[in-house]
Structures are given as C-alpha cells and as structure tokens.
C-alpha positions, 0 to 999 in steps of 0.5 A: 582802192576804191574798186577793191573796196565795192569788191568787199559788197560781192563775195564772186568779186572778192573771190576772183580778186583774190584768185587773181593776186594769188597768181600774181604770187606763183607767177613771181615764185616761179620766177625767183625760183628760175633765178635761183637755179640759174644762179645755181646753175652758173659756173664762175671762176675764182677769179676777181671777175668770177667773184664779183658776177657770183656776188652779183647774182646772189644779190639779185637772187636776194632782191628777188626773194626779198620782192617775193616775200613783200609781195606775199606780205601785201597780197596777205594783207589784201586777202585779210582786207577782203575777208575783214571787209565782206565780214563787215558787209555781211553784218551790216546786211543782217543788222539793217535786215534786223532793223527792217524786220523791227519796223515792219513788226511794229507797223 
C-alpha cells in the first residue's frame, strides 16, 4: 500500500489508479455478466443430474455476483482512499505554503 499511498502526492498517479481499478471492475462485470447468460442459456433437465448442474450453476452464478459486488465495495473504498488522501496532501501543500508565506513576511 505503500506505493498507493506516494499515489495520494500526484493527482496523474492517483487518476491512472483509478482508471486502472475501475477496469478492473468492468472486466469482472462483463464476466458475471457472461456466466449469467450461460447459466440462462443452459438447458437442464428435470432430472435428479439436471437439478443439480441448475443448482451448481446458479451457486457459481451467486459466488460471482457476490466477488462482483466485494470487488466494487473494496475499489469504492479505494477511490474514497484516494480522494480523502489527495485532499489531505492538498491541505498540507496550503498550510506549509501559509507557514512559509508567514516566516518570509516576518524576516
């Protein structure tokens, strides 16, 4: 996390991060996305072999929504990482700006 963190100092860097987590995000979208539609797609019997594979496919269909849906919660929390971070950079630019400002004055 450390790199991440150095991150927070560029706005560029912080930019491309998220850029890059975000299409990290539609990558795993359209692949939940594909499993549903093949889950949709299949066709099973009512038989005790077609019940199971429908019940097979609609857990793995579940696990990944549920992988979806913790990968947007974690890159949610990144992106909130990076803008509490490049707002806490921004004030502490201003504030030793200010101080600098102050001493220069006084000298």
């Amino acid at each position: 996390m450390s790199g991440f963190g150095s991150a927070g100092h560029d706005p560029e860097a912080v930019a491309s991060l998220l850029s890059h987590l975000e299409g990290i995000a539609e990558r795993y979208h359209r692949i939940a996305v594909r499993v549903d539609e093949q889950v949709a797609a299949t066709v099973f019997t009512d038989d005790p072999i077609g019940r199971d594979a429908r019940k097979i496919a609609h857990e793995y269909r579940d696990s990944q929504i549920a992988e979806l849906n913790d990968l947007q919660e974690g890159l949610q929390g990144l992106m909130d990482f990076a803008e509490d971070s490049a707002k806490i950079q921004r004030e502490a630019d201003q504030e030793s700006a200010e101080a600098f400002g102050d001493r220069r004055g006084e000298g």
